[in-house]
N, C-alpha and C positions, 0 to 999 in steps of 0.2 A: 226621317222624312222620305218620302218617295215622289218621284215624278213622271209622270205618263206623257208619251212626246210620240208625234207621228209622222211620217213621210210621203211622198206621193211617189206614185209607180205599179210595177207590176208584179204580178211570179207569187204562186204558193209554194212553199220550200215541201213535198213530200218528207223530208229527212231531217227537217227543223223543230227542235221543242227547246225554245228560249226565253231567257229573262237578258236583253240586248244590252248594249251601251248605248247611251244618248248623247246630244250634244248639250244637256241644261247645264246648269250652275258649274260646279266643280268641273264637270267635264270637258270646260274651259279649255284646262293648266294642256301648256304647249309639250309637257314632259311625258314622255312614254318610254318604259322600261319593257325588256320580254324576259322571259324564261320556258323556252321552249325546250324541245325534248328532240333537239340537234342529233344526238348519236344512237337517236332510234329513225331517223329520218324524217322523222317533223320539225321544218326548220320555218321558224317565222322573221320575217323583215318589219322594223318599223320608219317611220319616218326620219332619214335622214340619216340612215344607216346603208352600209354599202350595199347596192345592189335592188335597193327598192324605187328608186325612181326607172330604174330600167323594167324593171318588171310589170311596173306599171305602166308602162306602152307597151310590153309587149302584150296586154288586155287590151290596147286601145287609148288609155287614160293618158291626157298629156296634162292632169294634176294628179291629185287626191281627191278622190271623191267626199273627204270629209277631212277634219282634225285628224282623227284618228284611223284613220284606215291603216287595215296593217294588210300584209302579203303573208300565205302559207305557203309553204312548199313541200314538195313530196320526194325526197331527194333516194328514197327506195327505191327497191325491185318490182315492188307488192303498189297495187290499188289500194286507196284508205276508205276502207265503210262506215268508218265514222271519229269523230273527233271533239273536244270539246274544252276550252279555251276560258280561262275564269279572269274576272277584271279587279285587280283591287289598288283600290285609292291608297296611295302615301299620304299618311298628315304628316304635319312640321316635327312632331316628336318621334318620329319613325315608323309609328305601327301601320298594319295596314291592315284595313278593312275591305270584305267583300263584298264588290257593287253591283256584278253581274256575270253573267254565265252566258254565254253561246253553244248550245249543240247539237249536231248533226249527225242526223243517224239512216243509214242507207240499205238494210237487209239485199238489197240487191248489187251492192257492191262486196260480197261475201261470194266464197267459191262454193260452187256445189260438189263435194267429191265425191259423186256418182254421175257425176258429167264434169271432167276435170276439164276435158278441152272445148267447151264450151266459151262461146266468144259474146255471149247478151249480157254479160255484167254491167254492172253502171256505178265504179266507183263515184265515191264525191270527187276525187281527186288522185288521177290516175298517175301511175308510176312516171315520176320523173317531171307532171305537172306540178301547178301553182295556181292560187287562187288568191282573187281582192276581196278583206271582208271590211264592209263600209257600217256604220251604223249597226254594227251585232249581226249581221248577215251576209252573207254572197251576194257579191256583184258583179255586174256587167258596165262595159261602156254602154252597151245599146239596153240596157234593162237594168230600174233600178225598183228595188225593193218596196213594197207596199208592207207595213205592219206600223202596231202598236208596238211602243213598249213600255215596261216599267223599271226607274230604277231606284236603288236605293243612294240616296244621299246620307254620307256621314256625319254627324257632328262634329267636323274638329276641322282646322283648316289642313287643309288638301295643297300639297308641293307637287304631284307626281302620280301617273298611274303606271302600274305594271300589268300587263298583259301577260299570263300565264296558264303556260300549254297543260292540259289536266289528264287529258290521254287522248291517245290513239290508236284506233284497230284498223290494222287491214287484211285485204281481203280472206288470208289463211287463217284470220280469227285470233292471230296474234295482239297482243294490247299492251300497252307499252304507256307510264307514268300512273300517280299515285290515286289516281280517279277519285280524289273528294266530291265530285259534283254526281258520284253513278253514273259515269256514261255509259257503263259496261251494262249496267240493270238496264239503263231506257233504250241500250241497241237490242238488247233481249228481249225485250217487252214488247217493241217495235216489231220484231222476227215473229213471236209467236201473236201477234195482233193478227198480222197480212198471214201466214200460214194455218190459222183458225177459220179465217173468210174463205182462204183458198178451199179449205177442207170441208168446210160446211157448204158452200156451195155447189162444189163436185160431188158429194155424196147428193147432195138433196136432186142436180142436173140427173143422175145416175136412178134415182127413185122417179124421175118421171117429170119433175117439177116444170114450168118451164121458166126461161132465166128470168123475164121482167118479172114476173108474181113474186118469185123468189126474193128479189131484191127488194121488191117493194117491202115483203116482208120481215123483212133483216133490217130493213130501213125504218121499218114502223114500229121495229123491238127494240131500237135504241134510245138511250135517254133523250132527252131532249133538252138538257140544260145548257143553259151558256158555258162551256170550259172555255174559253179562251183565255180569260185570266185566272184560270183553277191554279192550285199550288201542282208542283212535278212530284205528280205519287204515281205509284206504278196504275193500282186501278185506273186514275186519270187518264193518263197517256195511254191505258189499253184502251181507253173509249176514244179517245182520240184518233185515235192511229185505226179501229178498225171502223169508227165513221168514214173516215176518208177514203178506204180501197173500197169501203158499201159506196158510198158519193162516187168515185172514180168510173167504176165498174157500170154503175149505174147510167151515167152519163156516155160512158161507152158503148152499150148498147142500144143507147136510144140517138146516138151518132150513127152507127155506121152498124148494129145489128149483132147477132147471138152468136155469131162466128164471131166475131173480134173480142168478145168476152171471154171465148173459147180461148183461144191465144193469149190473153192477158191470162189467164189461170196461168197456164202453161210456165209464163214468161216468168209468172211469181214463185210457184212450185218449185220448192228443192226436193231428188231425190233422197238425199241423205240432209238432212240437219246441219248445218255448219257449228262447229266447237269453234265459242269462243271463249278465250283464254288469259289470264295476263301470264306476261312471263318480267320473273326476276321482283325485286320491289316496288320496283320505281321505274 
């Protein structure tokens, strides 16, 4: 059984491609377990474990923004460009079933090494930070999250959720846990989405075009189906992810003009390609 549950608020996640946690039925049970990936430096807090009520004002919150909210942390050296986080239900006989996925993917939280010292990166979650995620998303004291979601309900009765860290990359492209969910695919897929746009735009800028016509037309060659509830296949997420920098881009221009478009290319463009990598098994 599945069930669809919505929020009010605000914020499009750029670096979001989820199947969330809900508060319906089972996701009730007051029990939450983690298994994070502590000795690669993703360290997650849950409820009523040391160190999570504090963390949670240092965002502002003087509760929990939900049942279930948990805390990440970035206890590295390294910015994380992306991460993703899988939810599964305990029933009464032990097994555990998978309910949901969270992930977050930031190509611009990735170094460029042909501009190493370079300071515009935009980890998710910069070295030594932390984050609230409330309902399968980032939050804020002052901004909370707008989306659907959907989840899967199990058949069996449900004692407990565990909360399990699936992987993480940061910024040097390093990845770290066992990525059943592909996070490593949809951060890839996510890079060459925005790196296509950037491409095709600057060459087309370069032949003469100029930026609105262009966009409009990039705009007018993309599907036009409803994905938001599509399954996470890579074709998907590449129509995804390269509607959005056409939408962004687009929007940016018709703000503030053909020079600030200029600059977002710029902002987007990697010299060199960033390698990403896992290292070790797990």
């Amino acid at each position: 059984m599945k069930c669809l549950v919505g929020t009010a608020g605000t914020a499009f996640f750029l670096s979001l491609s989820a199947l969330v946690l809900s508060q319906c039925s089972f996701a009730q049970t007051k029990t939450m377990n983690k298994q994070d990936l502590a000795e690669h430096g993703f360290v997650m807090l849950v409820p009523g474990e040391a160190g999570f009520a504090e963390t949670l004002k240092d965002h502002g919150f003087s509760a929990p923004p939900s049942l279930k909210a948990l805390v990440v942390k970035n206890t590295s050296k390294k910015g994380i460009a992306a991460f993703g986080i899988q939810y599964l239900a305990i029933c009464a006989d032990s097994t555990e079933l998978a309910v949901n996925q969270v992930v977050y993917t930031a190509p611009q939280g990735l170094l460029d090494a042909g501009q190493p010292n370079t300071r515009d990166r935009e980890p998710i979650i910069e070295a030594g930070g932390s984050r609230v995620i409330s309902q399968g998303a980032i939050v804020s004291a002052t901004q909370s999250a707008v989306h659907a979601w959907l989840e899967m309900v199990p058949a069996c009765a449900v004692v407990g959720l565990t909360a399990k860290a699936d992987l993480v990359v940061y910024e040097d492209g390093r990845a770290y846990g066992p990525d059943n969910m592909n996070v490593l695919g949809q951060l890839e897929t996510h890079l060459a989405a925005q790196q296509d746009v950037v491409q095709e735009i600057s060459e087309r800028m370069a032949g003469g075009e100029g930026i609105a016509s262009l966009l409009a037309d990039i705009s007018a060659s993309l599907p036009n189906r409803d994905l938001h509830a599509a399954p996470i296949q890579e074709e998907t997420l590449y129509i995804k992810f390269r509607r959005h920098y056409v939408r962004l881009l687009t929007a940016e221009q018709r703000r503030s003009g053909d020079s600030a478009v200029v600059n977002k290319l710029k902002h987007f463009a990697f010299t060199v390609k960033p390698t990403i990598h896992r290292e070790g098994g797990n």
